[in-house]
Each structure stands twice: as C-alpha cells, then as structure tokens.
Backbone bond lengths (Angstrom), bond angles and torsions (degrees), N, CA, C in turn:
res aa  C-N    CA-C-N  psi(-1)  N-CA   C-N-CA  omega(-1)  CA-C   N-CA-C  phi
1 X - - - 1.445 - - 1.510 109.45 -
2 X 1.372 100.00 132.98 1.939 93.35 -171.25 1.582 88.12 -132.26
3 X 2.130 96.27 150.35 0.886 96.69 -145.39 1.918 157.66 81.56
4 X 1.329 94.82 1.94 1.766 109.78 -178.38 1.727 108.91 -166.26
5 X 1.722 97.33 141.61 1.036 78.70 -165.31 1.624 99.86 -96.03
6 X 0.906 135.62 13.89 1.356 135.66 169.00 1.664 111.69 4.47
7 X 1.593 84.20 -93.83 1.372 115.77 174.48 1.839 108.85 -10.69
8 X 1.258 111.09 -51.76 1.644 120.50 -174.61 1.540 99.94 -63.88
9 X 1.318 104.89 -53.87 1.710 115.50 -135.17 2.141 83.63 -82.97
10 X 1.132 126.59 -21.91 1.493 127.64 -173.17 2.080 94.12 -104.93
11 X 0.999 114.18 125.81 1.836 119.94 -173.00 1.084 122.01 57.79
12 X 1.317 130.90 -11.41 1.457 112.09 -153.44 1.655 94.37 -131.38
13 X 1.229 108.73 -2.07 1.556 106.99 175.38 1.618 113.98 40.90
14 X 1.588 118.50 -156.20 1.756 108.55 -145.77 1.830 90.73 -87.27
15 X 1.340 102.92 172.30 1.813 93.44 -167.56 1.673 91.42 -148.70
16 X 1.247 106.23 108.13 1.850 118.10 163.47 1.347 103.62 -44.93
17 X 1.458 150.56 134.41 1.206 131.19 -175.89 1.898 92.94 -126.73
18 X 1.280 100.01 -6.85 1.334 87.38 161.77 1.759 135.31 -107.93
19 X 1.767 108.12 16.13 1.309 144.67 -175.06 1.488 88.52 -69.25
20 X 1.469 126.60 119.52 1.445 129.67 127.00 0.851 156.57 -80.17
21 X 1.684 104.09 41.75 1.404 114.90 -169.63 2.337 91.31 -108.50
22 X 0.834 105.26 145.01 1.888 105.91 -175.05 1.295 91.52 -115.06
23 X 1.584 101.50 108.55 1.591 121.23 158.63 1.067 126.99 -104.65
24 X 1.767 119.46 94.50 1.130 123.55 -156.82 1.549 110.25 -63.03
25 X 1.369 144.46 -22.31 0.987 136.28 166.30 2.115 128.74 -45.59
26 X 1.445 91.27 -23.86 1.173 121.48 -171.93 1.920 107.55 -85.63
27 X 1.742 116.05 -39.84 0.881 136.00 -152.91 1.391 92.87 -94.01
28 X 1.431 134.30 -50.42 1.327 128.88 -155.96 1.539 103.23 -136.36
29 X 1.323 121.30 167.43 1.590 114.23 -162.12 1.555 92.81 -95.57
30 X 1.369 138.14 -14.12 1.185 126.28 -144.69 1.755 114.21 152.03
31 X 1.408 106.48 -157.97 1.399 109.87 175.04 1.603 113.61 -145.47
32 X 1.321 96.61 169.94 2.040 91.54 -175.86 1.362 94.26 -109.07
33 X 1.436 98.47 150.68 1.506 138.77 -3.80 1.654 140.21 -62.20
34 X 1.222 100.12 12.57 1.696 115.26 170.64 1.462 107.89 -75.08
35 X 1.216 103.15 -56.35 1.749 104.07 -167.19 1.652 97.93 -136.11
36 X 1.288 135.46 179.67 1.309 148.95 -113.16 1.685 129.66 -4.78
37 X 1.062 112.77 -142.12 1.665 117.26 -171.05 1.291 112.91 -111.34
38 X 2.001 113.81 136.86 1.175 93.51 -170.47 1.677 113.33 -96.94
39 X 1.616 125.43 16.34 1.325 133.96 143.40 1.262 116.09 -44.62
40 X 1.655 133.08 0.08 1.732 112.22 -170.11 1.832 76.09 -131.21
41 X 1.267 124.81 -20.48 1.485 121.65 -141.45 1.545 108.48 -71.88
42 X 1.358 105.70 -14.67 1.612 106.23 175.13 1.558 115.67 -72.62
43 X 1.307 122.36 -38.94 1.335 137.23 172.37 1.359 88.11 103.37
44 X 0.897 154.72 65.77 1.337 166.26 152.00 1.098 126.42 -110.04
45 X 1.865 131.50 -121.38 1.266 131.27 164.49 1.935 103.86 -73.33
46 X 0.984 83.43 138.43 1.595 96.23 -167.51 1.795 124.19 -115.51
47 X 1.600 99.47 66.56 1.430 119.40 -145.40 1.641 105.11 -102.05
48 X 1.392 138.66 106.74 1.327 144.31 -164.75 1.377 87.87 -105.79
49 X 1.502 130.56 125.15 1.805 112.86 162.53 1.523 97.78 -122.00
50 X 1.689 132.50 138.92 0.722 121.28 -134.21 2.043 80.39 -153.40
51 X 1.034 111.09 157.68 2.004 119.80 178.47 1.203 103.06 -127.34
52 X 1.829 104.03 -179.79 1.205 89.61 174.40 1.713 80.33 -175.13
53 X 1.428 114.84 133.03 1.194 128.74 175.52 1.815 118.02 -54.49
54 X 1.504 121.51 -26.17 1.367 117.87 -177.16 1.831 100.73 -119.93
55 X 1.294 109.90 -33.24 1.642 104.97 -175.13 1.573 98.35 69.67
56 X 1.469 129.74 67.91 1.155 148.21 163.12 1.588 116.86 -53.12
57 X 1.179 130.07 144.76 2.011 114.90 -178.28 1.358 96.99 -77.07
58 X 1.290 124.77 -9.75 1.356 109.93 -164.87 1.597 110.85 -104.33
59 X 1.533 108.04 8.92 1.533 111.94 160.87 2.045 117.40 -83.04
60 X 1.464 93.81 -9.66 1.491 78.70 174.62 1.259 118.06 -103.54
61 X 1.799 124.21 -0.19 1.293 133.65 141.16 1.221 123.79 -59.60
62 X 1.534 116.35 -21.13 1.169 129.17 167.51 1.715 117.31 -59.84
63 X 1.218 102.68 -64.86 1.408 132.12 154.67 1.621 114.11 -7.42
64 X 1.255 91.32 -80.39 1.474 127.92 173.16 1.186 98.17 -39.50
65 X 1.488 130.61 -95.06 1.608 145.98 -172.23 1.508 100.97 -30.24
66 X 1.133 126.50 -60.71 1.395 142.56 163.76 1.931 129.05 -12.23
67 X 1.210 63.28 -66.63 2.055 83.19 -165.95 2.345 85.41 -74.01
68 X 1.055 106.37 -43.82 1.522 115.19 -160.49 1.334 91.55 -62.32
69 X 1.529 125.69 -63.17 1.514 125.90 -160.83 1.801 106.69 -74.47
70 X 1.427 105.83 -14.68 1.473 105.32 171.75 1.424 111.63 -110.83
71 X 0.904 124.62 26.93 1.603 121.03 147.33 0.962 125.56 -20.66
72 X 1.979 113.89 138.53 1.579 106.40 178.26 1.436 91.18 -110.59
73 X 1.520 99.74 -149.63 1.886 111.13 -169.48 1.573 104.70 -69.40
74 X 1.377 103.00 -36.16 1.696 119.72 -162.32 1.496 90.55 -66.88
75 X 1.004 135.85 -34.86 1.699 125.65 -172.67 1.476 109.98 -104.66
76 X 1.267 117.61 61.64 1.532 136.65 -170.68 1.850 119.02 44.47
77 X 1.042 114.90 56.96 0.952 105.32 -174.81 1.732 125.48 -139.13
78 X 1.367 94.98 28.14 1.250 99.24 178.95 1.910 148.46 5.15
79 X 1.404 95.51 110.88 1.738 85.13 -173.13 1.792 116.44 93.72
80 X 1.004 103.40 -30.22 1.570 132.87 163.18 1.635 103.03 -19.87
81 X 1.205 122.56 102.07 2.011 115.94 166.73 1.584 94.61 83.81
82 X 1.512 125.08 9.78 1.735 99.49 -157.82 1.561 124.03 18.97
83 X 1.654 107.89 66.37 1.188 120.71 150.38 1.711 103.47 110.42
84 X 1.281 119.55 -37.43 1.255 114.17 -145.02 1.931 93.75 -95.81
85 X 1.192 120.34 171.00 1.691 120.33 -173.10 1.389 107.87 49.01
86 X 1.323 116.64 51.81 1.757 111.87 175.84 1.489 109.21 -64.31
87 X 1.338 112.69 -24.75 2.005 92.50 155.97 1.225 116.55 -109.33
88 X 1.450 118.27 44.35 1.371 109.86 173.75 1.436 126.72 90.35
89 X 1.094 124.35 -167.76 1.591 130.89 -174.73 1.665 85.37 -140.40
90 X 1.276 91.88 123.87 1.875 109.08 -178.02 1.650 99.83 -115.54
91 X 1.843 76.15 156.20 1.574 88.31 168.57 1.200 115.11 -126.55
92 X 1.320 140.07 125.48 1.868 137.39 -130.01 2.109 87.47 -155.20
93 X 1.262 82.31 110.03 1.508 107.82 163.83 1.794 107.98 -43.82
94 X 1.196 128.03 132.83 1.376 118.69 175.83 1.587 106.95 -105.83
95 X 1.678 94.22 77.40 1.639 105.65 -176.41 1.256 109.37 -40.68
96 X 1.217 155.55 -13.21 1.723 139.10 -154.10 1.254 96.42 -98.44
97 X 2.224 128.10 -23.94 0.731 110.65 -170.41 1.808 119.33 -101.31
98 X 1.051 131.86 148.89 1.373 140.10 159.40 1.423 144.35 -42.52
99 X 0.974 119.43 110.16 1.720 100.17 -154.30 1.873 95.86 -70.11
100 X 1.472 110.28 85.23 1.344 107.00 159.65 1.538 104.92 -161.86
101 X 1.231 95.11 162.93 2.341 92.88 -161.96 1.432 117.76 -42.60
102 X 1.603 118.98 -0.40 1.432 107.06 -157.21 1.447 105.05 -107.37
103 X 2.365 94.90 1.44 1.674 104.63 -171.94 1.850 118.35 -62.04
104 X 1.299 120.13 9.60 1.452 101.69 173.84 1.715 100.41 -72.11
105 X 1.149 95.64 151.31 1.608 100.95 170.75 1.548 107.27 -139.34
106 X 1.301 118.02 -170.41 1.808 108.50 -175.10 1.428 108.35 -88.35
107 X 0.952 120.08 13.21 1.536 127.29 178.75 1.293 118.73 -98.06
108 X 1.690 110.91 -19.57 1.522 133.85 -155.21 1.814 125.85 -81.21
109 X 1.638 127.00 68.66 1.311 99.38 -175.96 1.086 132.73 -73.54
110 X 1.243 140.57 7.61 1.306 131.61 176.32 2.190 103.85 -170.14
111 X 1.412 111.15 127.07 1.312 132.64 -155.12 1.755 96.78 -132.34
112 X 1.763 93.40 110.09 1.367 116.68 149.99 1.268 142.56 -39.00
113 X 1.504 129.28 38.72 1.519 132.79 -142.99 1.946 93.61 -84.01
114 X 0.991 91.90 121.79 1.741 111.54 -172.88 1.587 85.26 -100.37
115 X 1.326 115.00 143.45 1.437 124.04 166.82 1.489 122.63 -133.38
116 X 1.223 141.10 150.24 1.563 125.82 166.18 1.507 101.75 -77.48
117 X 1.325 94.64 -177.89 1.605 105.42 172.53 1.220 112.63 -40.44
118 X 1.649 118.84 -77.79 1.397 131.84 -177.02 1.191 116.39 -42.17
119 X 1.616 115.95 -36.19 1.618 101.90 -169.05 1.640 85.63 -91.42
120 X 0.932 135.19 -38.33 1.885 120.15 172.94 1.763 116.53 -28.01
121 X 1.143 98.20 -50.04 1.929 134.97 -153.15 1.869 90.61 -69.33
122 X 1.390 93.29 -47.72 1.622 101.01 -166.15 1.669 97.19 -90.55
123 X 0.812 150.27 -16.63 1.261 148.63 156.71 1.882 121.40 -64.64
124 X 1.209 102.58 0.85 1.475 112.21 -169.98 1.804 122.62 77.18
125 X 0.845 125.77 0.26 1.315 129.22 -176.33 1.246 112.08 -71.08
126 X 1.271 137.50 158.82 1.821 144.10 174.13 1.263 82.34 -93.03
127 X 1.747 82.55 141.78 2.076 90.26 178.39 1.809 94.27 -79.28
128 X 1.400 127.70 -23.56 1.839 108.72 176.92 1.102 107.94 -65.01
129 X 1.368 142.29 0.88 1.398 134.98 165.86 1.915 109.99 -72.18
130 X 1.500 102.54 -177.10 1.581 103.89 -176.76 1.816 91.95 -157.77
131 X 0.928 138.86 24.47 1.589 131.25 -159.47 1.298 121.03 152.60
132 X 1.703 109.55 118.33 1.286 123.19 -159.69 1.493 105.11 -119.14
133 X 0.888 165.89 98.30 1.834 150.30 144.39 1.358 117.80 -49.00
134 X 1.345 99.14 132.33 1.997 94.40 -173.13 2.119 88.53 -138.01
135 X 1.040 135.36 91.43 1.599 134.71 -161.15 1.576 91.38 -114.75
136 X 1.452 102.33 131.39 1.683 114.64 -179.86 1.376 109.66 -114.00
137 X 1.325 124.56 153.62 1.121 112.76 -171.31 1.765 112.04 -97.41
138 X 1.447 124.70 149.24 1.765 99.21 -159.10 1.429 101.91 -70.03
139 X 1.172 111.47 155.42 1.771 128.19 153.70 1.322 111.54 -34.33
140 X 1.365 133.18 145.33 1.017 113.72 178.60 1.692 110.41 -97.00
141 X 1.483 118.46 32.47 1.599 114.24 170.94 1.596 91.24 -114.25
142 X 1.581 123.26 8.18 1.042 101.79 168.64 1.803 106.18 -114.20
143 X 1.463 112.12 4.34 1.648 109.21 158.77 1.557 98.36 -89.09
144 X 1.142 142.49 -16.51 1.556 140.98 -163.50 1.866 100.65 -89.83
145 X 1.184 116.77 -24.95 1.133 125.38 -176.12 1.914 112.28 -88.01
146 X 1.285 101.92 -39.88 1.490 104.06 153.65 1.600 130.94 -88.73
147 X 1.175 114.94 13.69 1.181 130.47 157.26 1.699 90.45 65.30
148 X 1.440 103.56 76.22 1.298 114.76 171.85 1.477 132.10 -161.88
149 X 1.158 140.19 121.16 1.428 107.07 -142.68 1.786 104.05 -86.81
150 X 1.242 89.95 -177.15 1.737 109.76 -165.11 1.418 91.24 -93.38
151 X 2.308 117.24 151.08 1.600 92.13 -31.75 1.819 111.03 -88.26
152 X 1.905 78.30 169.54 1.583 98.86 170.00 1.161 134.59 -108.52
153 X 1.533 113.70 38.15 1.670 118.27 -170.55 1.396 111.75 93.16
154 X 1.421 111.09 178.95 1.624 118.36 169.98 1.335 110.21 -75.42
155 X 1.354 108.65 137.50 1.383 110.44 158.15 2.048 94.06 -165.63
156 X 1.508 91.97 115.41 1.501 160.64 -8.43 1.496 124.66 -68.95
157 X 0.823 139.32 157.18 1.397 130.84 114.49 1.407 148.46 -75.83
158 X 1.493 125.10 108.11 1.367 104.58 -164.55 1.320 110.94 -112.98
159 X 1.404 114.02 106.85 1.622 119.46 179.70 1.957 113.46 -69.40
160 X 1.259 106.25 91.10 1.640 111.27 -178.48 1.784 98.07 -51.52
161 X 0.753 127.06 140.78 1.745 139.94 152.26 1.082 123.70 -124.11
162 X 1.605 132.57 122.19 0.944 134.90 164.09 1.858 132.82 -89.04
163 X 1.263 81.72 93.31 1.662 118.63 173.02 1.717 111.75 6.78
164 X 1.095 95.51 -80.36 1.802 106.30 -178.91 1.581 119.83 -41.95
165 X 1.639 90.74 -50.70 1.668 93.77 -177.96 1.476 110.05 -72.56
166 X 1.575 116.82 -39.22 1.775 102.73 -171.81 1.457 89.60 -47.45
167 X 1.759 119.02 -59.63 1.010 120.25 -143.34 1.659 122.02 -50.47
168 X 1.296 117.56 -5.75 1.313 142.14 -165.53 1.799 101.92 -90.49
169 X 1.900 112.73 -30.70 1.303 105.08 177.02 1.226 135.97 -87.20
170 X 1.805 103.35 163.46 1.721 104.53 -170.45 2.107 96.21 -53.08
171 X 1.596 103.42 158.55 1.727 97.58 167.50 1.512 124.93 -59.56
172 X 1.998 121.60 -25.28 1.107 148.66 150.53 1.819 103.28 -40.45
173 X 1.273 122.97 -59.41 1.366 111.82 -163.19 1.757 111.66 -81.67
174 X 1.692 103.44 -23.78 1.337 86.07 177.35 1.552 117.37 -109.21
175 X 1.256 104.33 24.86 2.069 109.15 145.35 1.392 93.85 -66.67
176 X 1.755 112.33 -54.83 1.265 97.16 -153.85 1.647 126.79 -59.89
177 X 1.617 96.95 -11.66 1.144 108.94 -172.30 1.804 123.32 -104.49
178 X 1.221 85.81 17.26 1.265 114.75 173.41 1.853 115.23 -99.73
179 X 1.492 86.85 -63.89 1.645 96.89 172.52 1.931 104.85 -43.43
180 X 1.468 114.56 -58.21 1.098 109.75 -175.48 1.799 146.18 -58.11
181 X 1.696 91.38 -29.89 1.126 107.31 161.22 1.670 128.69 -87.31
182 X 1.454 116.22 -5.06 1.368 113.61 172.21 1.724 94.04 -80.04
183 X 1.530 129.65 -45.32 1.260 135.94 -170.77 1.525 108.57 -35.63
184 X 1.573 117.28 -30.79 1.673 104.23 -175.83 1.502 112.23 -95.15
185 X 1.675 122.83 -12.29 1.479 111.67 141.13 1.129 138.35 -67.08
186 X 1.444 111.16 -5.69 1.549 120.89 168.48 1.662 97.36 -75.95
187 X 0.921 131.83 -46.11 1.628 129.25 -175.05 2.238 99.89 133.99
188 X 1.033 127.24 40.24 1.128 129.82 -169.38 1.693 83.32 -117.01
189 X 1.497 105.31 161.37 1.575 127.95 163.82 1.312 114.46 -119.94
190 X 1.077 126.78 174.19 1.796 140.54 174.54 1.641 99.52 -58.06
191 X 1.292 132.78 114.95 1.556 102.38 179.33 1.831 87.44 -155.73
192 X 1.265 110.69 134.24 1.664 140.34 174.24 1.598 114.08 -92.99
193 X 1.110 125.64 -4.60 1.866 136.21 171.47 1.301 100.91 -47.14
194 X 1.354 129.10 -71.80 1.420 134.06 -133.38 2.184 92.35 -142.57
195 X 1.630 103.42 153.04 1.518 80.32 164.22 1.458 107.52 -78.07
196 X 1.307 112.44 176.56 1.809 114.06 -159.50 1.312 101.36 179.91
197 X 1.612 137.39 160.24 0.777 119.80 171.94 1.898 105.04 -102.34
198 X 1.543 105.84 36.66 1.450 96.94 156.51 1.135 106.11 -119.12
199 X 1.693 127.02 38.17 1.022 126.23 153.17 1.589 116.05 -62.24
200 X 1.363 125.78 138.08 1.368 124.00 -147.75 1.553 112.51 -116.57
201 X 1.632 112.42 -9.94 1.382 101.09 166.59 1.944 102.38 100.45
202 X 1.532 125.12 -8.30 1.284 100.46 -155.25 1.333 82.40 -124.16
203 X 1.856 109.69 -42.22 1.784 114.26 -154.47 1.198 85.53 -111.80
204 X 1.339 133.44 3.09 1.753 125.37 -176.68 2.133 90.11 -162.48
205 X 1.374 80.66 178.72 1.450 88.49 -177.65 1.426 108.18 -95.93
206 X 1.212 112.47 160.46 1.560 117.26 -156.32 1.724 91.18 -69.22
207 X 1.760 100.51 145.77 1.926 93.69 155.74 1.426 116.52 -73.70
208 X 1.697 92.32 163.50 1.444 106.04 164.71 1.475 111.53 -76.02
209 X 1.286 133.26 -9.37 1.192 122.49 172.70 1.643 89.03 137.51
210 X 1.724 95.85 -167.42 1.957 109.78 -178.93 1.089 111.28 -46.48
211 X 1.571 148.54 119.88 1.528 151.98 -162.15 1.679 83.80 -126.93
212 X 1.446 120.69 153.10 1.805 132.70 157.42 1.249 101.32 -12.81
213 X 1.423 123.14 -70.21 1.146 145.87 -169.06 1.575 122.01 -37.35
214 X 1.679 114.21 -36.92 1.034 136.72 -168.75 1.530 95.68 -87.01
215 X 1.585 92.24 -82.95 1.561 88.58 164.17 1.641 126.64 -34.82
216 X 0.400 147.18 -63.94 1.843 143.75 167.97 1.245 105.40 -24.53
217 X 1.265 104.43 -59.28 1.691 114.07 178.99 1.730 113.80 -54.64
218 X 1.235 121.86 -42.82 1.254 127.34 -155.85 1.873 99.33 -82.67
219 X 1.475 104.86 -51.69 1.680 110.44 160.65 1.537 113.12 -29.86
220 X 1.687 94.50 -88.00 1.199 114.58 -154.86 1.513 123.49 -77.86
221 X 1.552 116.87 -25.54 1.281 104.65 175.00 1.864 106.74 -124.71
222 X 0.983 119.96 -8.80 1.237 121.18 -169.57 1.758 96.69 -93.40
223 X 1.177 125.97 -43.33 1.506 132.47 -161.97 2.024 104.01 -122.14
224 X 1.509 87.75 -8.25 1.768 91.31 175.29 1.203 145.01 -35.88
C-alpha cells in the first residue's frame, strides 16, 4: 500500500525506519502457497499477467522496470535466483482483458483498479491516501484446475488507486508506484528496514523498485 500508513499501524506495530537490522517477518507477509502467484511458484517460467481498468502509458514503463530489475541468468545475469527463473520474473499484459473494471479475467493475478474520487470515498479510503492492496487467496477450483493443490497463492490482487492523486505524479514516481504496489502481490509488506522496493513512500522514501535485497527475498524466502 503506497502512501498510508495502515499497513504499519494493523501487524506490524511501531517500525525504527532508520534500524539496520532486516526482519524478515517485517519485510514480507509470509510464504507460498500463502501469499504470491502460483505462475512464478515452480521456479521456472516466471510469468505475472496482470489488467488494468484504464491501461495508463505509464504501465508499460512499468513493464519495462519490471522484466529488467527481475532478470534471470539467461538475460546476462549470472547466478541470478540460484538457477531458478532463467528468464526472469515477467510482467505480461493479460491481453483478453479490456482496459475497463470488468478486465479481471481467470487468468488475472493482480488488476489496476483506477478509481475517481467518489468511487475511492465510497470504498472507505482517506482521499490523502493514493494506493490500496486488497490480495485474495485463489479458490481452490482454481488451484484444482491448474493441477495444484489448495492453497495456491493470491489470485487476484486488486491494487485500488485513487485517480486524482496518481494523476498529480511525476511519470518517474508513478513507475515507482507501480513497481511498489505489484511488490505486495508478490508476497512483500510496507517495510522502512532496508531500501527495498516495499519502501512505501510515507515512513521512508518510496523505492526505486526490485533492489538484491528484494530479489533474495523473492528466491529464498518468499518462493523458498
């Protein structure tokens, strides 16, 4: 969630943000099959497909930032995942769907829900916020259908955004705010320890996106 401190003030209680000690409990919500997608969970092809109610230009910079900071070995990067995502962890447009609210489809882990004010307002959100995470965990006829047992991660995630305020950011801040909010369907939390890209923008300054750090995390303890 970027932009609010929610996230802190619900599990995670008060947070030193200038402490260098990395408490992964603090850093990530958990592990899969609890939390992320089970498209990356084999360590194999490492395929996120993702919608989005408006199809913004700044989701294919998003895109971009994405596929680059998650690099596997195969795209020069040696040693990368110890072995596993040799092309990386992608982020793949879920062409079938439409850029309009009804684009989740069953293929869909995580959905761009753009809102105006009013529909923000009526959803419960503070209009000084800018970014909501709402991650479900799948049905289990939709782990039974990938021949996997229940559960199998989130599927969807729907990152609420409120419209006005992105619309207010530099094109630089809302990659960044892109990178950050896909990070908590990956299985990441709001967290100020280390830079990260779940740095959240409110109690620390926003990340630049996936840092070593992330990656490490996403390998070894999130997909471990």
């Amino acid at each position: 969630m970027l932009a609010t401190a929610l996230g802190f003030a619900l599990g995670m209680g008060s947070l030193d943000v200038a402490t260098a000690n990395h408490e992964i409990s603090q850093h990530i919500k958990g592990s899969y099959p609890n939390v992320g997608y089970q498209g990356i969970a084999g360590l194999g092809y490492g395929g996120v497909r993702f919608s989005s109610d408006r199809c913004k230009p700044q989701e294919d910079n998003f895109v971009a930032d994405f596929d680059a900071q998650l690099e596997g070995y195969l795209g020069g990067k040696p040693g990368q995942y110890g072995g596993a995502w040799p092309n990386g962890i992608r982020a793949v447009r879920d062409v079938a769907s439409p850029c309009v609210t009804s684009s989740i489809t069953s293929s869909t882990d995580f959905h761009w829900d753009f809102m105006t004010a009013s529909e923000w307002a009526a959803a419960g959100h503070s209009a000084g916020y800018t970014g909501h995470s709402h991650s479900d965990i799948a049905l289990s006829s939709w782990c039974a259908a990938r021949n996997v047992s229940y559960p199998c991660g989130y599927h969807p995630t729907r990152i609420h955004i409120n419209e006005p305020k992105y619309a207010a950011y530099t094109k630089a801040y809302k990659t960044q705010f892109f990178l950050h909010e896909s990070a908590h369907g990956m299985g990441f939390r709001d967290y100020c320890g280390h830079d990260s890209v779940s740095n959240n923008g409110v109690l620390c300054v926003i990340g630049d996106g996936y840092l070593p750090l992330d990656r490490n995390m996403l390998r070894w303890q999130i997909y471990g």
